[in-house]
N, C-alpha and C positions, 0 to 999 in steps of 0.2 A: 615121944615128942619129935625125933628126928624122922621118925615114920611118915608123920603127921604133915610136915614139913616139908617134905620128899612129894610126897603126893600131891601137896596144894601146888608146889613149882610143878609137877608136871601138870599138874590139870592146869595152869595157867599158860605152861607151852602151847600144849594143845590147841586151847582157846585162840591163841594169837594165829597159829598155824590155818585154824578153819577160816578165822579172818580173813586171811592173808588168800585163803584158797577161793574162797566164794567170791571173793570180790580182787581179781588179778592186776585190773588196770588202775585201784587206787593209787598205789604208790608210783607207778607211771605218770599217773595225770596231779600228781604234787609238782613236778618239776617239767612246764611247760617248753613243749620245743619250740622252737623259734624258727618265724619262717616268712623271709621277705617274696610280697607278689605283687606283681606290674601289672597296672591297667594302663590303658591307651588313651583315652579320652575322659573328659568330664561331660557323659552324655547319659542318657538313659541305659542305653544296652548294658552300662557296666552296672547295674542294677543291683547283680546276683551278687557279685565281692561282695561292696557296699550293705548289703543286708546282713550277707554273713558276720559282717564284722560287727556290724549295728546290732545283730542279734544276740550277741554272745557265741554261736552256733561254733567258730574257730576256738573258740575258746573250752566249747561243752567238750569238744572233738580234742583236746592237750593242745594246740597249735594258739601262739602268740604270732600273732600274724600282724607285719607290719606294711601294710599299703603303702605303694610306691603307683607316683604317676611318673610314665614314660613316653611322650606323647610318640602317636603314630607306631604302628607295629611293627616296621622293619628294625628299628630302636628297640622296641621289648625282645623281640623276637634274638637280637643278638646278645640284649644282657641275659639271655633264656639259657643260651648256647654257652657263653662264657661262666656257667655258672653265678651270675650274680643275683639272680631272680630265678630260685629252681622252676616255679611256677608264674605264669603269663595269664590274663583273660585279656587273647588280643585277636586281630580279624584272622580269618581262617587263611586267605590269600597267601599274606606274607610267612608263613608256617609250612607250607606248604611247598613254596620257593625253598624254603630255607632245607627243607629236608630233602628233593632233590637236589641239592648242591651236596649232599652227604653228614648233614648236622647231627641228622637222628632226632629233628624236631617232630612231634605227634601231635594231635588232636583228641583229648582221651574225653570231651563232653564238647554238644555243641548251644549255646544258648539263641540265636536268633537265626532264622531260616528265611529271611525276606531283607531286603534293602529299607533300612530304615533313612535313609536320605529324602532330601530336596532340593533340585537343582536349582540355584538361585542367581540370574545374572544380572548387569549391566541393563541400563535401557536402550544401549543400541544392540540387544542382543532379541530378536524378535520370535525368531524359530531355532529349532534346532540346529540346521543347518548352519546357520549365521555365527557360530562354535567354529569356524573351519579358518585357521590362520590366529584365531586371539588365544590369550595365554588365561589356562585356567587350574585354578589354587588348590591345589592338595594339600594334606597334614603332612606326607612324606611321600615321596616316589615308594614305589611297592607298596603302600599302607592299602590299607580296607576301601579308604573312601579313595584312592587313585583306579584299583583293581574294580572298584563299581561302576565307576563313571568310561574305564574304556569298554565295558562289557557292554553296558547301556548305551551307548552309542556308536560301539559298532554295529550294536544291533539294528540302531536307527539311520544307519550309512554314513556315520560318519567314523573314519579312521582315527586308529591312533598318532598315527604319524600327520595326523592333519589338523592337529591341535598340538598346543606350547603347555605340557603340565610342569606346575613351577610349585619345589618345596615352597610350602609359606610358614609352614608351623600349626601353630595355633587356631583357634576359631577369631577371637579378636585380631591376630595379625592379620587374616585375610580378608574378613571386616572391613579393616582399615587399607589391604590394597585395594578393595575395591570400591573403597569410596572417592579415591584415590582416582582411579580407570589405570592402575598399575597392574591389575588383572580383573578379569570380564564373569567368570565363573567359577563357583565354587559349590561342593555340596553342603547343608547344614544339615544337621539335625532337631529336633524339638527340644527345649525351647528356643535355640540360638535363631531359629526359626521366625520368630516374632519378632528380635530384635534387628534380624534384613529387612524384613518390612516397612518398622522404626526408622531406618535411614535409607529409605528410598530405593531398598534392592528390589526386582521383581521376581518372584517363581514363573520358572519357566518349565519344570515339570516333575511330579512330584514319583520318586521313585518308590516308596511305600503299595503305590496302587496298582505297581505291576505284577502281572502273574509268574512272577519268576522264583525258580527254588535257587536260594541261592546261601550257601555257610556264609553270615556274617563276620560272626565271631564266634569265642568258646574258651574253654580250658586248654595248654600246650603245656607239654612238659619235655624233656628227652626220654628218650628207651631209654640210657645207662640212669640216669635219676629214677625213671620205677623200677627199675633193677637193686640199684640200693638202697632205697627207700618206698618199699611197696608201701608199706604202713602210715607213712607218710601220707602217699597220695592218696591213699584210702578214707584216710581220716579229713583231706581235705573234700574230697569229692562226697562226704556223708554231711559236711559242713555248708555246701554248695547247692547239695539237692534239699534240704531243706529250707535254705535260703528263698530255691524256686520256689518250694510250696509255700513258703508264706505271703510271697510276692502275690502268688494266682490266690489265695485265701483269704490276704488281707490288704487290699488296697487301700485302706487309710494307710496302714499303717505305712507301706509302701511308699507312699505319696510322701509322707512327711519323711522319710531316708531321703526322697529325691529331693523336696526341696533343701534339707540339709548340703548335701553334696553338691547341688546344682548350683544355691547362694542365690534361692530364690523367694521373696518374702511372699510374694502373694500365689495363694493355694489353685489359682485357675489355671496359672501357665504351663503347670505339672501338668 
């Protein structure tokens, strides 16, 4: 009897052991890590978060991941630095400042290769040129959409130094300078696109159409964070890349993440 006994407890050891071997990451993925990530804008380009999280994908991956918006990148980029947000989907520009200065900020995935902007001004604003002395609205000095618009315009002769760029924040706050004529230009994105229109802004050139390669944005982490936490970023970047494939796969579905996030009811302005 005690034989009998003996035997059934080890073959029930066992049992648990093979469990426990074939399948390693179960007990891992019981008690989910946590893990705050900053995005920059409520715009399209922040797509891929957005899916991830919509999809479950952070979650399939163990990561309880709490989205944080931070507007303008020079902002994420330091809660990046400070530890407060190990990881960032913010413009490549400001990342890039930042780890010349000796942060140890990286770019470890890039999501858009083109300027997703449009330049939208004043109507005393006729040509490019006519940019030269007036003040125009950025989310943040150093942010993504400041780093575009000196690139594109010095291209087109006009200087940096020959324009007033002025923090304004928000897409609504600069909106609202420039209905104002408290400032003359600003860049938008799609859909905010539709609503300068709505109150009498004009596009004055639309930077999507230019042939320029250019890192918009993407994933930043630090070197000392994938040092302690490779596993970590691992698991977010398997959460990330399949976020993109559903995005290129499934654009209903896609569509209806943006209008969620965007706070947009009707399906045409996506």
């Amino acid at each position: 009897m005690k034989k009998q006994c003996l035997r059934t407890l080890i073959l029930l050891l066992w049992a648990i052991v093979t469990i426990s071997l074939a399948n390693p990451r179960a007990a891992a993925q019981t008690a989910m890590e946590k893990l705050r990530v900053a995005y920059t804008v409520i715009a399209p380009t922040q797509l891929n978060v957005w899916t991830a999280k919509e999809m479950g994908y952070y979650a399939k991956h163990g990561l309880d991941v709490e989205l944080v918006l931070l507007v303008g990148a020079p902002l994420a980029v330091a809660a990046l630095v400070g530890g407060e947000t190990p990881i960032v989907h913010t413009g490549a520009s400001a990342v890039i400042t930042s780890n010349l200065a000796g942060s140890g900020a990286v770019l470890i995935a890039g999501a858009i290769n083109r300027f997703p902007y449009v330049l939208f001004v004043t109507e005393q604003i006729k040509r490019v040129e006519d940019l030269r002395g007036k003040r125009f609205a950025v989310s943040r000095i150093g942010g993504a959409d400041n780093a575009a618009a000196v690139t594109v315009l010095d291209r087109l002769g006009v200087k940096e130094s020959e324009i007033t760029y002025v923090q304004a924040g928000s897409i609504p706050a600069r909106l609202a300078a420039m209905q104002t004529n408290a400032m003359q230009a600003t860049l938008l994105q799609a859909p905010e696109t539709l609503k300068a229109k709505e109150i009498g802004l004009r596009a004055l050139l639309d930077f999507t159409k230019l042939d320029v390669e250019w890192q918009q944005n993407g994933v930043a982490v630090t070197r000392d964070y994938i040092q302690k936490k490779p596993d970590t970023v691992r698991r977010f970047m398997h959460a990330y890349v399949e976020a993109i494939h559903y995005n290129l796969t499934n654009p209903r579905g896609a569509q209806k993440i943006l209008q969620k996030y965007l706070a947009i009811k009707d399906v045409k302005m996506v």
